[in-house]
Backbone as a ProteinNet text record, in pm:
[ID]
protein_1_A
[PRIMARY]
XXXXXXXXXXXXXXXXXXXXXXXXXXXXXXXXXXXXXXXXXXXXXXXXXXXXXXXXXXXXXXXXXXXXXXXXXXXXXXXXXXXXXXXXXXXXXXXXXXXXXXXXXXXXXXXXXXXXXXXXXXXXXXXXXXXXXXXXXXXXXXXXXXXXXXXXXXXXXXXXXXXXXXXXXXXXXXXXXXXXXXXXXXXXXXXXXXXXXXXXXXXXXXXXXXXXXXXXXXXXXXXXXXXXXXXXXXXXXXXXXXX
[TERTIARY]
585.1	556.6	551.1	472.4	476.2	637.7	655.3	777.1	787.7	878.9	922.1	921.6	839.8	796.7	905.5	941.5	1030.5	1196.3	1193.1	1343.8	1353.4	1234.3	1238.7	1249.2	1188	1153.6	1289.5	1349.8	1496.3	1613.3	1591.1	1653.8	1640.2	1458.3	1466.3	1493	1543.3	1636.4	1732.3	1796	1949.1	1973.4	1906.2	1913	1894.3	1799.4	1784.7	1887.8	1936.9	2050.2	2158.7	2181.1	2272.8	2252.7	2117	2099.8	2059.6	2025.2	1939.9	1800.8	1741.4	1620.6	1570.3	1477.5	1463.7	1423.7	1431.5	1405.9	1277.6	1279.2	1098.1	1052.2	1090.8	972.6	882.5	985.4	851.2	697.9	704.2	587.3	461.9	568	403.5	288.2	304	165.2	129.2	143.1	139.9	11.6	-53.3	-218.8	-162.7	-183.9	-195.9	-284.3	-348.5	-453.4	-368.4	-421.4	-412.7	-523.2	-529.8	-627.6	-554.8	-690.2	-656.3	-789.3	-769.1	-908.7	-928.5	-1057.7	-1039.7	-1001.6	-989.6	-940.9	-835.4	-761.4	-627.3	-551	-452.4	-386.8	-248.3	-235.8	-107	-31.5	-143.3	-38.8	-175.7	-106.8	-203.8	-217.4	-293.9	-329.7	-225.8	-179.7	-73.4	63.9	80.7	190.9	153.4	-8.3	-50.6	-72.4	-83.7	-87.4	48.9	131.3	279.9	304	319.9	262.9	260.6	119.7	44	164.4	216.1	284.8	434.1	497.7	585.9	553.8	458.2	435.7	439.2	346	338.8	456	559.4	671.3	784.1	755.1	857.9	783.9	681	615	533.9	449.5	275.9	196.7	104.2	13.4	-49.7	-74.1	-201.2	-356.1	-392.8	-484.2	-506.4	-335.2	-296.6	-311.5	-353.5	-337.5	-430.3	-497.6	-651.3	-604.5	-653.5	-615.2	-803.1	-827.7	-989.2	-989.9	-1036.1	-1024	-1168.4	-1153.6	-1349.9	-1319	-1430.1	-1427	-1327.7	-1287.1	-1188.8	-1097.8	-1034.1	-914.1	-799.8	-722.7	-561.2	-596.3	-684.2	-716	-759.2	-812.4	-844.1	-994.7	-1079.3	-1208	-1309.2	-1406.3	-1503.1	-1641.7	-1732.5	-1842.6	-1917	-1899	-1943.4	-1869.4	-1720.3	-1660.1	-1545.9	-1534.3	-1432	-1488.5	-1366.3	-1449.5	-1497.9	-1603.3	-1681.8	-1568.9	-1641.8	-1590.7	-1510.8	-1380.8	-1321.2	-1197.1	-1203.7	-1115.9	-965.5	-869.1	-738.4	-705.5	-737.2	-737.2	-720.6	-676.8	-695.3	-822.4	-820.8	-747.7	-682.5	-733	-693	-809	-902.3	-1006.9	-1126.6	-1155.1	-1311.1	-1467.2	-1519.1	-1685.3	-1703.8	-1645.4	-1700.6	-1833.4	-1903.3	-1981	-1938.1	-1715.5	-1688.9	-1599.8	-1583.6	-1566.1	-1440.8	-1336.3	-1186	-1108.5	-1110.8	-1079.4	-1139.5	-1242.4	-1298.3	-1256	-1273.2	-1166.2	-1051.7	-958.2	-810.2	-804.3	-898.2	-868.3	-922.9	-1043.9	-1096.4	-981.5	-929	-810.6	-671.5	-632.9	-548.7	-550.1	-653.5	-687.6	-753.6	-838.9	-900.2	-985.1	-1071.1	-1204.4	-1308.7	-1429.9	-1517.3	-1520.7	-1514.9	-1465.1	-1642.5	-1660.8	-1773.3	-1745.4	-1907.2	-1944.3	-1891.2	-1866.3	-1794.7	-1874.2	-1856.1	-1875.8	-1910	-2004.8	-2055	-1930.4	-1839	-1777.1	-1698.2	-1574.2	-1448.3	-1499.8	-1473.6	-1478.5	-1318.4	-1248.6	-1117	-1059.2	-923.7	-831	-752.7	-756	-672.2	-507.6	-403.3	-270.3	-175.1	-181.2	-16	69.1	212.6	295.3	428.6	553.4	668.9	733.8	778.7	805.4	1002.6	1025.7	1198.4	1281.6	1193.6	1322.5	1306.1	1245.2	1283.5	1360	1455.9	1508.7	1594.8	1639.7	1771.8	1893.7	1909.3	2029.1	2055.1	1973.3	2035.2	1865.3	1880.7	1746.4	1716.4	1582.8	1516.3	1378.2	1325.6	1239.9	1114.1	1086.5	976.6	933.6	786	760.1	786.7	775.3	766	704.6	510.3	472.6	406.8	328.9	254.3	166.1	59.2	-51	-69.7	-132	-155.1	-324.2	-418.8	-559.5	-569.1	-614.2	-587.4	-717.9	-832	-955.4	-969.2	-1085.7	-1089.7	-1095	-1137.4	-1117	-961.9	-860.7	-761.3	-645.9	-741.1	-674.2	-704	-843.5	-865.4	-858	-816.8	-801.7	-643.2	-522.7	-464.8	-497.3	-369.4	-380.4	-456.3	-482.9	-506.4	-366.3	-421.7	-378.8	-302.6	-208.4	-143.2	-161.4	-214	-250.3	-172.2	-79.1	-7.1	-73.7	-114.1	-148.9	-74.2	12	103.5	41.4	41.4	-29.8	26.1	-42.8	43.7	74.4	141	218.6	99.4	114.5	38.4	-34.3	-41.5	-169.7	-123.6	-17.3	5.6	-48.3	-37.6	-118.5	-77.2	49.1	71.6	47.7	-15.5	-89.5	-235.5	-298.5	-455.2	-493	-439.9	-534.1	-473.9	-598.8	-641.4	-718.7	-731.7	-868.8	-795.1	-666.8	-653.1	-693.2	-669.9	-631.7	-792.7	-857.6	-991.3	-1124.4	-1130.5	-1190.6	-1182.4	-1077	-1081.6	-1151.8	-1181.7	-1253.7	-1192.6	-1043.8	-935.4	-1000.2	-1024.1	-1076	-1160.8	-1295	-1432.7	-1396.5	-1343.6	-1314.1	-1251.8	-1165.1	-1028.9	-1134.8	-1227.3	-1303.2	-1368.5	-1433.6	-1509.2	-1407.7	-1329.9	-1233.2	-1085.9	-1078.5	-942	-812.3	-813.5	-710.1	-646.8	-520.9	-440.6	-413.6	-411.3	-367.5	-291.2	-190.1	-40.1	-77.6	-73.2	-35.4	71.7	211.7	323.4	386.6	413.9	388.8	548.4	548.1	666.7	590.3	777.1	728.8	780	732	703.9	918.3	1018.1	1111.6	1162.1	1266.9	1328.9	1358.7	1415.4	1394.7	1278.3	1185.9	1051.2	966.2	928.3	804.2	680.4	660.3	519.4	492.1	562.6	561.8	532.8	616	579.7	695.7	631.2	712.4	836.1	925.8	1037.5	1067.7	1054.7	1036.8	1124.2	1221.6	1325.8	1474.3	1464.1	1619	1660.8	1557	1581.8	1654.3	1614.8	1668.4	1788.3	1798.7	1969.8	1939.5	2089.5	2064.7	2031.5	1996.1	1941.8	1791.4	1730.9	1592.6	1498.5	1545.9	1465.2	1506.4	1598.3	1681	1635.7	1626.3	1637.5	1696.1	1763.5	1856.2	1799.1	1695.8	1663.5	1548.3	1594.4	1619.3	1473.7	1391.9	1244.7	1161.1	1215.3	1184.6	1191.9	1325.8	1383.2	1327.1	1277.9	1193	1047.1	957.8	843.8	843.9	939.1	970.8	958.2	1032.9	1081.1	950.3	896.3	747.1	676.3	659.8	608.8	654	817.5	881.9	775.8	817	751.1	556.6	532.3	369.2	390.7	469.5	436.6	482.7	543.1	638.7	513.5	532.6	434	414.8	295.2	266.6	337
1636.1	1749.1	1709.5	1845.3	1763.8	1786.5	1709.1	1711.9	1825.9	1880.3	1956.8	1955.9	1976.9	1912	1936.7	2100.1	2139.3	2068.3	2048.7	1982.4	1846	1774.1	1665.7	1621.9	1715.8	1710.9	1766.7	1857.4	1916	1802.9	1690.2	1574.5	1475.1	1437.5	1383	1405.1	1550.4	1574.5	1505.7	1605.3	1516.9	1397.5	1276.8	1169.8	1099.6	1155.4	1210.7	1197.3	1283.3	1389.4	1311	1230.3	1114.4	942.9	944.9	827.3	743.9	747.7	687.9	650.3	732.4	698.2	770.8	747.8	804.4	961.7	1025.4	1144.4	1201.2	1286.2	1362.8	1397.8	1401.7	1426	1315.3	1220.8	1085.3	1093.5	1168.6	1222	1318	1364	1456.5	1413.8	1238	1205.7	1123.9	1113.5	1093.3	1104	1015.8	1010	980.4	1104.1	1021.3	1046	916.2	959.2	933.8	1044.4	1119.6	1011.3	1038.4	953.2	1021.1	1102.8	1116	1085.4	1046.4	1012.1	1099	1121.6	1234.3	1193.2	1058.8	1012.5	934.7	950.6	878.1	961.8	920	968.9	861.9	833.1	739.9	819.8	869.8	984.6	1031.4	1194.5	1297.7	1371.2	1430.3	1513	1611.3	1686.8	1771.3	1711.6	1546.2	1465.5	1377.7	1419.7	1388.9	1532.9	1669.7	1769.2	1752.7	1715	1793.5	1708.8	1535.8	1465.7	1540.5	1616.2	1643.4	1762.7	1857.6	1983.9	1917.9	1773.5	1731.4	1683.2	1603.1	1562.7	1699.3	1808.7	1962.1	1963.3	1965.3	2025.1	1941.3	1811.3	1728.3	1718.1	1802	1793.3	1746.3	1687.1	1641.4	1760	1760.5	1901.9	1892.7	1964.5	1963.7	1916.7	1927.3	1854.4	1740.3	1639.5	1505.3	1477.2	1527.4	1474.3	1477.8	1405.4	1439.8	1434.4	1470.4	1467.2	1465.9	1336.8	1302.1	1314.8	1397	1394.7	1409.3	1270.8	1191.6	1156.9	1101.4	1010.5	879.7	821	720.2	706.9	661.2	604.9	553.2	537.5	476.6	309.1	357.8	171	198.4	94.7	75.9	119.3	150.9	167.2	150.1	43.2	9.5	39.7	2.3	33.9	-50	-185.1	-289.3	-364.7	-389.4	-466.9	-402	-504.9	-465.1	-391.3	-328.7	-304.2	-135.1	-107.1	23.2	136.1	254.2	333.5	451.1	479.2	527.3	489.9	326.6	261.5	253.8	231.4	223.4	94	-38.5	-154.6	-272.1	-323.6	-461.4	-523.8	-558.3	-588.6	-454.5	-352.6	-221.7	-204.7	-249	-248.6	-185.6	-72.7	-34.1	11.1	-32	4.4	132.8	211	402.2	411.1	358.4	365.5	413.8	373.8	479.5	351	364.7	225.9	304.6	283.8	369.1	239.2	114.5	26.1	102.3	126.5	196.6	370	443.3	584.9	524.2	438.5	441.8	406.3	339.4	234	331.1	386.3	517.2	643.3	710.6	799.1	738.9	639.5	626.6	596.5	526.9	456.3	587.3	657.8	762.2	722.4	643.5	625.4	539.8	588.8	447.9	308.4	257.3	148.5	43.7	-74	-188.8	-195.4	-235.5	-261	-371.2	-389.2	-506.9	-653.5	-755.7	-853.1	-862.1	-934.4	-953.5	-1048.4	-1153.1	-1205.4	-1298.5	-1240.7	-1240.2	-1415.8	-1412.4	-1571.6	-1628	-1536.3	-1560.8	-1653.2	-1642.6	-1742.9	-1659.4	-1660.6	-1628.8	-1702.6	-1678	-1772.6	-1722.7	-1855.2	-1798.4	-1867.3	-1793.8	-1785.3	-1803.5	-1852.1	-1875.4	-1744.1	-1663.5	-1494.6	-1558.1	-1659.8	-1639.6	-1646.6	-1665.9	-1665.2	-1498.4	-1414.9	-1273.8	-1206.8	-1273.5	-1227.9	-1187.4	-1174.9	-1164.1	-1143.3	-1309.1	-1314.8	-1256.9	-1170	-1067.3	-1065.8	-1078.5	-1034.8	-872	-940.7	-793.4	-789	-838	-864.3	-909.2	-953.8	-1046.6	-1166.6	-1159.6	-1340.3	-1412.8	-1539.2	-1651.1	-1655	-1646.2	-1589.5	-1478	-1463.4	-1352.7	-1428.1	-1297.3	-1349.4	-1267.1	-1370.7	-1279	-1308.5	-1192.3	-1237.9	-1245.6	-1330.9	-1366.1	-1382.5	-1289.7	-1339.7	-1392.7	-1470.6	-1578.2	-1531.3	-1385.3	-1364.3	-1351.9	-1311.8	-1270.4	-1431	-1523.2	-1649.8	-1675.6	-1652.9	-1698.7	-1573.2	-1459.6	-1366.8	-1261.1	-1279.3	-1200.7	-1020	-934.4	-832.5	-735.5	-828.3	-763.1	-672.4	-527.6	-447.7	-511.5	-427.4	-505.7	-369.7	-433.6	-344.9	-347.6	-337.2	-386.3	-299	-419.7	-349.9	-375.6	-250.6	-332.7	-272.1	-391.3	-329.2	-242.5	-223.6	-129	-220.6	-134.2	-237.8	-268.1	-396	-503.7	-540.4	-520.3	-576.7	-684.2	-728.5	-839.3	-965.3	-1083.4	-1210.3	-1278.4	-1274.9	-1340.6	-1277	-1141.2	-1071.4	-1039.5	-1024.9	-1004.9	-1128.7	-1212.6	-1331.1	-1259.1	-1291.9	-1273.9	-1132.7	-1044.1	-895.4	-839.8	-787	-683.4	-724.5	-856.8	-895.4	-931.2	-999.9	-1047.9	-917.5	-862.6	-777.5	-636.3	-541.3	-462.4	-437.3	-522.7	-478.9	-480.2	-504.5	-514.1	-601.6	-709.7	-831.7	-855.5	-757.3	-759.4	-652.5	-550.8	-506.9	-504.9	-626.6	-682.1	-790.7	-840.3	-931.4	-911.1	-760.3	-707.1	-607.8	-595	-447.1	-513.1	-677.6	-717.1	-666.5	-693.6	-656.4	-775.4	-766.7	-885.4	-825.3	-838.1	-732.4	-853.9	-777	-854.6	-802	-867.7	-872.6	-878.5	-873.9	-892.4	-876.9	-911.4	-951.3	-931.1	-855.2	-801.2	-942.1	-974.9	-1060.9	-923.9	-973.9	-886.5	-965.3	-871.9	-902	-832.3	-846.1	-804.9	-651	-626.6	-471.7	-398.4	-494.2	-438	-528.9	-499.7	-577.4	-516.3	-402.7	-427	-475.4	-518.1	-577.6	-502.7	-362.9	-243.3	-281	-217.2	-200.3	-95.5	-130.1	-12.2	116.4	187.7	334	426.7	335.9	394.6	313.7	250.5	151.2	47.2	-43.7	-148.7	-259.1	-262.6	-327.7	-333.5	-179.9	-168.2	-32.2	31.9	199.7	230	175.1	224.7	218.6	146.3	125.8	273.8	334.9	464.7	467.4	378.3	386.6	315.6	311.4	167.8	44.5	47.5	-65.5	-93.2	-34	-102.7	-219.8	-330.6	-470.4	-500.1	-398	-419.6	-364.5	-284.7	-230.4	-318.8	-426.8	-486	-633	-639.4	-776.7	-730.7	-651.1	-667.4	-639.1	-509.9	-549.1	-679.1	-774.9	-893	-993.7	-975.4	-1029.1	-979.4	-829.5	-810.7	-818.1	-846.8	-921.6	-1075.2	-1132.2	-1282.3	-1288.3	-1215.1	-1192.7	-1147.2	-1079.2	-1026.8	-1167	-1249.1	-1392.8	-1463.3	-1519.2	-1638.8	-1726.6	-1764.6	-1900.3	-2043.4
1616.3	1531.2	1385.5	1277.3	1157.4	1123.2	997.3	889.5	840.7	820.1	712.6	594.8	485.2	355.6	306.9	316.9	178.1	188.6	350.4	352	296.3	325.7	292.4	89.9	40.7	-103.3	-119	-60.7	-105.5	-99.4	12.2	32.7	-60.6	-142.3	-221.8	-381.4	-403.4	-499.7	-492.5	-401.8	-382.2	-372.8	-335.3	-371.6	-527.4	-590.6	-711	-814	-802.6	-864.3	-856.2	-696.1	-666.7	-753.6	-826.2	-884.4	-782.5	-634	-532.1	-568.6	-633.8	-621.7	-808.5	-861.8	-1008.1	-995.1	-1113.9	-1146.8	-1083.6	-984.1	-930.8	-1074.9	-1198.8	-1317.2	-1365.8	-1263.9	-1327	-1220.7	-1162	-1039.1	-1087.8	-1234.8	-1286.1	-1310.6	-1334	-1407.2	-1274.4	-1157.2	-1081.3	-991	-927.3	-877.3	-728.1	-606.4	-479.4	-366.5	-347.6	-231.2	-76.7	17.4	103.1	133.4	297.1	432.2	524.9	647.2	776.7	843.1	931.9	1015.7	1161.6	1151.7	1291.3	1391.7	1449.3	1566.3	1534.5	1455.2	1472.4	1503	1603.7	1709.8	1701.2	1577.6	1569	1429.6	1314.2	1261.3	1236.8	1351.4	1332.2	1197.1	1132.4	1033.8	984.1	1120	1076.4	997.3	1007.2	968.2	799.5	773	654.5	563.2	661.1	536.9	507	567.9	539.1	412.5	376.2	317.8	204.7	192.9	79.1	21.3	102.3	83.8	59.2	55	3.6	-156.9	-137.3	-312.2	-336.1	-313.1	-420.3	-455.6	-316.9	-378.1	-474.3	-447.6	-537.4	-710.1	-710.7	-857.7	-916	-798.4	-851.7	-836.8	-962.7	-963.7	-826.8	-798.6	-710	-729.6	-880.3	-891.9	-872.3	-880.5	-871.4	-719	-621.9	-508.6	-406.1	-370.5	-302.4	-151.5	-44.2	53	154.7	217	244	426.8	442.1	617.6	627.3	711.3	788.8	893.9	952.9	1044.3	1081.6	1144.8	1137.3	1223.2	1296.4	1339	1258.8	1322.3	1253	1208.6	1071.2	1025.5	865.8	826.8	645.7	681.7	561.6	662.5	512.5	569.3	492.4	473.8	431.2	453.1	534.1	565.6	620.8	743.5	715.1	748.9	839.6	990.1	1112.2	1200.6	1293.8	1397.6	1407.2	1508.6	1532.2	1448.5	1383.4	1344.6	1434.2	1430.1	1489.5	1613.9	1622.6	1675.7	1641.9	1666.3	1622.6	1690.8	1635.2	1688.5	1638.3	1652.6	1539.1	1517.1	1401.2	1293.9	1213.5	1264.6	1166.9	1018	1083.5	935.5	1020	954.8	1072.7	948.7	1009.2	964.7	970.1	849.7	894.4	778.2	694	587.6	468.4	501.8	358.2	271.2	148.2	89.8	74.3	76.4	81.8	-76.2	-40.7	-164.1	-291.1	-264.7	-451.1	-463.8	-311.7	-340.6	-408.4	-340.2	-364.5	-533.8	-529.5	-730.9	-782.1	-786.1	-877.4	-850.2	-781.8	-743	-850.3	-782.5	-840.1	-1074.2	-1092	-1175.7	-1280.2	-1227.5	-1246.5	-1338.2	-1320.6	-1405.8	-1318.2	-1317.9	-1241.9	-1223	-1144.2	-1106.1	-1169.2	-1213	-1211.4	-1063.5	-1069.8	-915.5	-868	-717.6	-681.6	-678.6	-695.9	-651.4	-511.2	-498	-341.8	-241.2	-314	-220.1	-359.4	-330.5	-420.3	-492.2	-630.6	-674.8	-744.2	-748.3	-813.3	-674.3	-672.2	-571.1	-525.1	-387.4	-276.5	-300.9	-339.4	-375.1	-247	-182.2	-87.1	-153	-159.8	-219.9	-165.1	-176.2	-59.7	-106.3	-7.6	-42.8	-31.5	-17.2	25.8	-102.2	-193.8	-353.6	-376.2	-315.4	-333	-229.4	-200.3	-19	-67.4	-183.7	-310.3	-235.1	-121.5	-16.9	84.5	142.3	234.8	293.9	472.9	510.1	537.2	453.1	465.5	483.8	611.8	657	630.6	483	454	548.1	504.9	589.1	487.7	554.9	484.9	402.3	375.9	264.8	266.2	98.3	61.3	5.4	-23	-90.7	-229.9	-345.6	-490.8	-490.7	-536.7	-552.8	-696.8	-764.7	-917.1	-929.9	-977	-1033.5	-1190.1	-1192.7	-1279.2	-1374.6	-1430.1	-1565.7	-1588.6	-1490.6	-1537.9	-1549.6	-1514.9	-1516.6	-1664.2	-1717	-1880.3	-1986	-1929.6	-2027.3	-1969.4	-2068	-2052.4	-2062.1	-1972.6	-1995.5	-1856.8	-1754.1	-1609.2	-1569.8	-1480.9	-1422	-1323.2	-1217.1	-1109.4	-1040.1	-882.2	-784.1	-649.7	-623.9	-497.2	-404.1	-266.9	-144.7	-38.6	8.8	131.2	330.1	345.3	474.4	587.6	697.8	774.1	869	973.3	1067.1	1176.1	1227.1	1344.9	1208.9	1121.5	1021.6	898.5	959.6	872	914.5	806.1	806.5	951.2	1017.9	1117.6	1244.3	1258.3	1375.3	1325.8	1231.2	1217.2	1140.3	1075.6	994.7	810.3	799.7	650.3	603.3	792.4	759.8	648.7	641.7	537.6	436.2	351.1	251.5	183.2	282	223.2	295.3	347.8	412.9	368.3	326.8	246.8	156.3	45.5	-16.1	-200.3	-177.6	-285.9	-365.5	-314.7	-360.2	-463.1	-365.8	-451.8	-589.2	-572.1	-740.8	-819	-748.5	-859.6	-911.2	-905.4	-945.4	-1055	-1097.1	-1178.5	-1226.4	-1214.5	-1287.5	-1352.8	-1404.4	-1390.3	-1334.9	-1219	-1177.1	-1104.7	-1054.2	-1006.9	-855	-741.7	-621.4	-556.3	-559.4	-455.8	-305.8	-225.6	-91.1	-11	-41.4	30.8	162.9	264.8	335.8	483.1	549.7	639.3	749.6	817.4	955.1	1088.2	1164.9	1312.6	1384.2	1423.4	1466.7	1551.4	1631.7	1755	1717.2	1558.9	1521.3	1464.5	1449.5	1396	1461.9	1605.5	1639.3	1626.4	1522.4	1526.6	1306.6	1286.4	1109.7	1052.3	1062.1	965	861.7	723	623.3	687.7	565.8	632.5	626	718.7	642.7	722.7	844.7	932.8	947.1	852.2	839.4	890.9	949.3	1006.9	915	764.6	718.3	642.3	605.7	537.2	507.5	521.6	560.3	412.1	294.8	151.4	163.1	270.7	245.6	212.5	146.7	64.3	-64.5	-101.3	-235.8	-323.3	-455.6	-568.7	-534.4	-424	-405	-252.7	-192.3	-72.3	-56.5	8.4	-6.4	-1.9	11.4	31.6	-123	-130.1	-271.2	-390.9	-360.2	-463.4	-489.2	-344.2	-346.3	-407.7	-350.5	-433.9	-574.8	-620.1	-786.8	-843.2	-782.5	-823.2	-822.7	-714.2	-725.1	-862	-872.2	-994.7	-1109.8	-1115.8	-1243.3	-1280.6	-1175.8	-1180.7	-1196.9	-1179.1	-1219.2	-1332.6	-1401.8	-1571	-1639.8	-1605.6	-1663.8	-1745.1	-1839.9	-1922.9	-1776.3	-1764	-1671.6	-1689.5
[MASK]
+++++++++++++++++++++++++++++++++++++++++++++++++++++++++++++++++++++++++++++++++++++++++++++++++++++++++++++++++++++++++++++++++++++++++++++++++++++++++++++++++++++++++++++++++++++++++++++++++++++++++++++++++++++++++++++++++++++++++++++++++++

């Protein structure tokens, strides 16, 4: 069944209020895109309006929040790239004719995006993810990936775009589809931007390599202090650092 928005937004007060997590007023200026696909059957629609009727209520306008129901299955969905439209399959990337990488960066970003590059020219960087494990496991892989295009190698002052994937869709069950196939790539190329990839491994409490969003890794993982939160910060500490 869906969620309960208002309990849930009433919960993330109180955490709030507890110093768990920051103030819901930092949410006003707040941009979030919404995705349901008509054939996904892994989270139905009714579990993405509710979604939308939690941000309302924790204090993003409503203008701030788009909510896009098409065609699609439970996957990323491109205009070109992966498999038939409407699958829920791996790689988790499907061909619907809709470019969702330039919704999400124009949505979030809120200005027109330069057209993409035909086939990314910056550098793909894997990266060893274990100096952010900050001692305690919390289910990272081994590595991640940063896409660093070449202007932002000779010109300071690039954006930072973190994309974290969904679960079965990490580098050690699909390859490289999310990361180079999306589409992140081609308009971090022409729009300076930097896009992190970070990267969950598949384990005996999380075998399908979902991020954490039910406590496998420490009962704070919704908090400032949960061990997943604290590592990709830390990644993006170390990307703002002088080279």
């Amino acid at each position: 069944g869906a969620p309960d928005a208002d309990k849930l937004a009433k919960r993330a007060k109180e955490l709030a209020e507890d110093g768990k997590i920051d103030d819901l007023s930092g949410l006003a200026d707040d941009k979030i895109y919404l995705f349901s696909g008509n054939e996904d059957q892994t989270v139905v629609r009714s579990v993405v309006e509710a979604a939308k009727r939690f941000y309302e209520a924790t204090g993003v306008p409503e203008g701030s929040i788009t909510l896009v129901e098409k065609e699609g299955g439970h996957a990323f969905l491109t205009e070109t790239e992966g498999t038939a439209c409407g699958l829920s399959k791996d790689p988790y990337v499907s061909d619907c004719d809709y470019d969702q990488a330039k919704a999400i960066l124009e949505w979030i970003y809120g200005q027109p995006l330069a057209d993409p590059s035909t086939s990314p020219k910056g550098k793909f960087i894997t990266f060893d993810q274990s100096p952010f494990n900050n001692g305690v496991p919390n289910g990272l892989a081994t590595e991640g990936v940063v896409y660093v295009p070449q202007d932002c190698v000779d010109h300071r002052g690039c954006r930072l775009h973190i994309a974290l994937h969904g679960c079965d869709q990490a580098r050690e069950t699909v390859g490289d589809a999310f990361i180079e196939k999306t589409g992140f790539a081609h308009y971090a190329d022409t729009n300076r931007l930097v896009v992190l990839f970070p990267q969950i491994a598949g384990s005996v409490m999380n075998p399908h390599g979902c991020w954490d969003w039910w406590g496998y890794s420490d009962i704070d993982y919704l908090s400032k202090d949960a061990p997943q939160i604290k590592a990709v910060w830390a990644m993006v500490e170390r990307l703002a650092m002088q080279p």
